[in-house]
Phi, psi and omega in degrees: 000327190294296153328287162321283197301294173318303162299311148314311204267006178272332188246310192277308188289320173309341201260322204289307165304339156313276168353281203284018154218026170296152170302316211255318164323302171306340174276316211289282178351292160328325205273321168314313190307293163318312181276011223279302195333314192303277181319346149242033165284304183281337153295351171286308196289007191248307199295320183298306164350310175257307195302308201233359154275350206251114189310010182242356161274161183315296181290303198311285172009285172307316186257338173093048191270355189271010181257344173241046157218138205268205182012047198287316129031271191304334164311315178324328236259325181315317196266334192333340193280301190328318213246003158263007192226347176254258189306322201281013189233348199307337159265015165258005179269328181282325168316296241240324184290319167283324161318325188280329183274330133354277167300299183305324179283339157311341192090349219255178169299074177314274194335294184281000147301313175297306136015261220296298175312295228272359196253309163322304183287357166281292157012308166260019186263146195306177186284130177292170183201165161293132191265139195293137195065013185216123174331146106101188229214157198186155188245172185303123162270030187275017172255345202310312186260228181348290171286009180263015228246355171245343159299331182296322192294324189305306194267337162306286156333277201317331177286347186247318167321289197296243244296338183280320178284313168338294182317341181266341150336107153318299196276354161283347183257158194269122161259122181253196201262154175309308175289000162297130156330127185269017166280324194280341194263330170289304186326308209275339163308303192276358173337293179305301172311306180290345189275336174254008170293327206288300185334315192283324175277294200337285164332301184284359163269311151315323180288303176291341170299347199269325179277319167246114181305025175225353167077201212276002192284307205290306192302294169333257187340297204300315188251002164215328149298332173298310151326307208297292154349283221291286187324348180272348189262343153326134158291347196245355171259016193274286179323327163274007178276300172317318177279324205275314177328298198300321189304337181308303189305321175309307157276025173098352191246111185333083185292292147359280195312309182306337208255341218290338176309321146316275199280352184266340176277346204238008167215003186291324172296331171275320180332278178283359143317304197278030202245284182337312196284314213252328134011266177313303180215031154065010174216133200298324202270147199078018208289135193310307193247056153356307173237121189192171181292314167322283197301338173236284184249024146310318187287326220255290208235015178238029173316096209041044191087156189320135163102001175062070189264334169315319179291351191281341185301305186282332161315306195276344168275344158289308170253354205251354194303320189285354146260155198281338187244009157285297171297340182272344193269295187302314179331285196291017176216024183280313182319299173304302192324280149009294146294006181064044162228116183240014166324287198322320183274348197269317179280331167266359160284337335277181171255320176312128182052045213215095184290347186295318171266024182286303205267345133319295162315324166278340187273236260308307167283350172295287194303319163307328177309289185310313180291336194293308188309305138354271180303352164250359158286319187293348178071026196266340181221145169274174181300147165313077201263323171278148183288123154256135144009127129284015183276355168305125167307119186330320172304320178295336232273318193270334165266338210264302207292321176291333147119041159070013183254348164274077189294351192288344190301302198319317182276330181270355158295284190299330176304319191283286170353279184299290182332281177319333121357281186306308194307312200274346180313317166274313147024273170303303189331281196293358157294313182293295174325288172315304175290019132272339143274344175282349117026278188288301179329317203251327193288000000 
């Protein structure tokens, strides 16, 4: 173990830290961050919709609500929108974010790099055209959301690279008189620079329209999102995501964080597929992508946070009380624990660098994943198709997200509890046992 831990931290942690303060991993990272509220804003407004206006949902249902409220239905149709100003636009919010998180970390104009990238994804969007059945010619909104999302990522970078190093060009820039506004003055600095990032995509948007009338939007999907996408609904790649964040963490580095860049290109499309889907037929089951991060282990294995660490919490007030500085650590992280926010136990037990919990913390969601899985391949529950908080208590997590319509969600969110439990439980024992002879030792 001894051994291991050493080779880690000589080889994995300099590189995972590197990785997780690259520039352009840290924009795409941010850029996700910063839009993940909008989207889940619209994903609540899709669940209240169904939950509680559509009479065949779990509260209306429960409370009777289309008999005291009348033509109750017909509500729906106010919010019905909603999911057109959030996912369905997501790869253009994302276009203007990363660029922008970019130039800022360059030192560069953020705005007008965001500015600038979005005018690039049009730029580079297929050509309108005619529709079957319909007057005059208009463009297609299937890049908007999802599938547009690695040309937003792509062309975002590469748009804030050229233009902030252009913008230090001395001889590109228009210098105006002093008494000019300095918004109005910075615009006219980067004048030149924007004009030849645009020229330069146009072009490379002429070259590629030639091999495909829809240009580089079809070719990018098609040989790398699409893969990529395909490749998320694996169980097994869930799973390797899952162990190595936790080794991250274990070895001190914000595994989530390091990893979120990554995991938002290779399941954010699915995310919102299934959005779309419950969008559409007011219900979670039959949602197109089933098995995705969200939907397991977000749903599943993440029960006070990465490593399921709430059950490691309940372990120690069962078996864990003598020791003492242990138990006062659970005490006080019980609360955040309850929310999936577990900083306090990962750093104040600690689990960082605490070979005693390395194969728990790594067990526990694997396994809660694997039960999660079971039951939504077998159709025994429906899929997670809506985004919840992650700040939801975990138990809650597999019904409110399936859309509150499953009382079996409910029982398999405690069950993933109780497992994770068990496993850290000898664990805890022999943790407990060891500080109290070592204890004996010092007295």
């Amino acid at each position: 173990m001894e051994k291991m831990q050493n080779f880690m931290e000589k080889y994995f942690v300099p590189l995972a830290g590197a990785i997780n303060s690259q520039r352009h991993v840290a924009a795409v990272r941010d850029a996700f961050t910063l839009s993940f509220p909008l989207t889940m804003a619209g994903s609540m407004v899709l669940l209240i919709n169904y939950v509680f206006l559509d009479p065949t949902g779990f509260i209306a249902s429960l409370l009777h609500l289309d008999k005291l409220i009348p033509n109750l239905a017909s509500y729906q149709k106010v919010l019905a929108s909603v999911i057109n100003g959030t996912t369905n636009i997501l790869a253009l919010i994302i276009a203007f974010l990363v660029a922008y998180e970019l130039g800022k970390n360059m030192k560069g104009d953020a705005v007008l790099c965001g500015i600038t990238s979005l005018s690039v994804y049009f730029i580079l969007y297929p050509a309108a055209k005619n529709f079957v059945g319909k007057a005059g010619t208009g463009l297609s909104t299937t890049y908007f959301g999802a599938q547009g999302l690695f040309v937003a990522i792509i062309f975002g970078l590469i748009t804030a690279e050229l233009l902030t190093r252009l913008g230090r060009n001395d001889k590109l820039r228009i210098k105006m008189p002093e008494m000019v506004p300095p918004a109005v003055s910075q615009s006219f600095n980067l004048l030149i620079p924007i004009m030849i990032v645009l020229a330069v995509m146009a072009i490379l948007n002429f070259i590629f329209s030639k091999v495909t009338t829809d240009g580089i939007q079809v070719i990018i999907y098609s040989t790398i999102q699409a893969p990529l996408t395909s490749l998320g609904s694996s169980m097994g790649t869930i799973i390797v995501f899952v162990v190595v964040q936790q080794l991250l963490w274990v070895l001190g580095i914000h595994g989530p964080n390091t990893l979120s860049a990554l995991r938002s290109v290779i399941w954010t499309e699915q995310g919102n597929a299934n959005l779309a889907y419950v969008a559409q037929h007011g219900s979670a089951w039959g949602a197109p992508f089933p098995i995705n991060w969200g939907s397991i282990n977000d749903a599943f294995g993440n029960g006070g946070g990465s490593g399921a660490t709430l059950g490691l919490i309940i372990a120690i007030f069962i078996v864990g009380r003598k020791n003492k500085s242990q138990y006062e650590i659970a005490k006080m992280s019980f609360v955040p624990g309850l929310f999936n926010i577990n900083e306090p136990i990962i750093f104040g037990l600690p689990i960082v660098m605490n070979p005693m919990y390395l194969i728990p913390f790594i067990l526990a969601p694997v396994v809660c994943d694997l039960i999660g899985y079971f039951f939504v391949v077998t159709k025994i529950i429906p899929p997670v198709a809506y985004s919840v908080a992650w700040t939801t208590p975990e138990i809650l997590t597999p019904f409110l997200g399936s859309g509150a319509t499953s009382l079996m969600s409910l029982i398999v969110g405690v069950v993933c509890l109780a497992v994770s439990t068990l496993i850290y439980l000898p664990f805890v024992m022999a943790s407990t046992r060891a500080a109290i002879k070592q204890e004996v030792e010092n007295a």
